[in-house]
C-alpha positions as CSV (number, residue, x, y, z in Angstrom):
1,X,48.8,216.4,170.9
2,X,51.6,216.4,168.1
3,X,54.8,215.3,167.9
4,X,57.5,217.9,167.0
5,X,58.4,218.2,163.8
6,X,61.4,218.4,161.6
7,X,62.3,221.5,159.6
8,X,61.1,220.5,156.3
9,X,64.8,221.1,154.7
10,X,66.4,218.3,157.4
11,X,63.2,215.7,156.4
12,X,64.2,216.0,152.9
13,X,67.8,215.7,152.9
14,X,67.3,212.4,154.7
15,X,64.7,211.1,152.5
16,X,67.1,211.4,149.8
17,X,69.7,210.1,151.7
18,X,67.8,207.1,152.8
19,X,66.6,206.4,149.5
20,X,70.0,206.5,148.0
21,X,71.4,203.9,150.7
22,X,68.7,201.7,149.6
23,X,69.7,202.4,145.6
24,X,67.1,204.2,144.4
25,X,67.4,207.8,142.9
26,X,65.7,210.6,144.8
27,X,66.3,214.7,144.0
28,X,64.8,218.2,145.1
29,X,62.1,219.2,141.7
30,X,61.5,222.1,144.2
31,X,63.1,223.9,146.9
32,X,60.6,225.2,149.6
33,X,60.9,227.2,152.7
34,X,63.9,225.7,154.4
35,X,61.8,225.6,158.3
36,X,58.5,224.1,157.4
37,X,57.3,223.9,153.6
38,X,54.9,221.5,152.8
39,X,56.5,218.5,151.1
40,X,55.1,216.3,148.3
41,X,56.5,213.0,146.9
42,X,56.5,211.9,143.1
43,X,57.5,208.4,143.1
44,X,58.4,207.3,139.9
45,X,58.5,203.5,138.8
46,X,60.5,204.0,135.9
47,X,57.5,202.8,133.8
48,X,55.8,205.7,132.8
49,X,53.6,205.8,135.6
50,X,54.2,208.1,139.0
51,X,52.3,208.0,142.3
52,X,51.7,211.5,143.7
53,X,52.2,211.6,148.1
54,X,50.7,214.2,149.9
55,X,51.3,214.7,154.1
56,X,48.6,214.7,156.2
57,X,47.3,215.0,159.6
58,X,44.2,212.5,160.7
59,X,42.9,211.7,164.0
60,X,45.5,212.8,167.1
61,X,47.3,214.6,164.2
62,X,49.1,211.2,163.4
63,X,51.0,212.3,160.3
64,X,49.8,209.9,157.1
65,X,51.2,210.1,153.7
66,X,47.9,210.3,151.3
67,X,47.6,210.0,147.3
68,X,45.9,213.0,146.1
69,X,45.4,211.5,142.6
70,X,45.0,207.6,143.3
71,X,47.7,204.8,142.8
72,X,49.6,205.7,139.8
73,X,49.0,208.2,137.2
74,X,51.1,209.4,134.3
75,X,53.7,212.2,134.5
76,X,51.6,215.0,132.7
77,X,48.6,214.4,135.1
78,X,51.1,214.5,137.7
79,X,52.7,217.8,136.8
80,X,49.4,219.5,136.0
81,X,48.3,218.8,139.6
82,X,51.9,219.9,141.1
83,X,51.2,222.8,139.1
84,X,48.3,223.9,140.7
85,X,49.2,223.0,144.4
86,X,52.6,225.7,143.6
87,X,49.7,228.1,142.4
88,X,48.2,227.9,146.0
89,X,51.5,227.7,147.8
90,X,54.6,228.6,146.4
91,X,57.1,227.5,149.8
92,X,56.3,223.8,149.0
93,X,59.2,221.3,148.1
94,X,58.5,218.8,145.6
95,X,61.4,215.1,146.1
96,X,61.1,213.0,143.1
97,X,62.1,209.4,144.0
98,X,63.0,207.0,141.4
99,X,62.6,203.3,142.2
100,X,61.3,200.8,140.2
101,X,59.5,198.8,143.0
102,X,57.8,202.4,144.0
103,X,59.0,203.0,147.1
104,X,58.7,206.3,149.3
105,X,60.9,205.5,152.2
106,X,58.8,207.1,154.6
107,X,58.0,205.8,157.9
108,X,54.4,207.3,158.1
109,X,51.7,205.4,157.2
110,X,50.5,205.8,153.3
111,X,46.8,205.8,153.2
């Protein structure tokens, strides 16, 4: 069985919230649908390099944070493949978090 979920909108605004109180940088690249767009994370490390973060569901539907295009790619790959997933939905948000030790401040699991 699943848990409940947050509306997508509350998730990010305290993602960004939390990743400010820790002093990183974190902002909306794309607004979704307020009640449950998917949400993507582009973790930035300030070095040129970005790690893309996906949500997922495995086993029991434990939500996991997966990266679609491996540990860290650079920002045109990145957009090119943000590109295409707004191509196949266009209610997804898209939170760009700057920190230079690459943190997502998620409490899911990244796999």
């Amino acid at each position: 069985m699943t848990e409940p979920r947050l509306k997508a909108g509350i998730f990010v605004r305290a993602l960004i919230r939390r990743a400010e109180v820790a002093g990183a940088q974190a902002y909306v690249l794309r607004k979704g649908v307020e009640e449950a767009g998917a949400i993507f994370l582009k973790v930035s490390k300030l070095d040129g390099t970005t790690t893309v973060l996906s949500q997922a569901r495995r086993g029991e539907g434990e939500l996991v944070w997966v990266k679609p295009l491996g540990d860290a790619v650079d920002e045109e790959k990145a957009a090119a493949w943000f590109e295409k997933q707004i191509k196949f939905d266009p209610d997804l948000w898209i939170v760009e978090i700057e920190d230079r030790e690459g943190r997502a401040f998620v409490d899911e699991p990244v796999v």
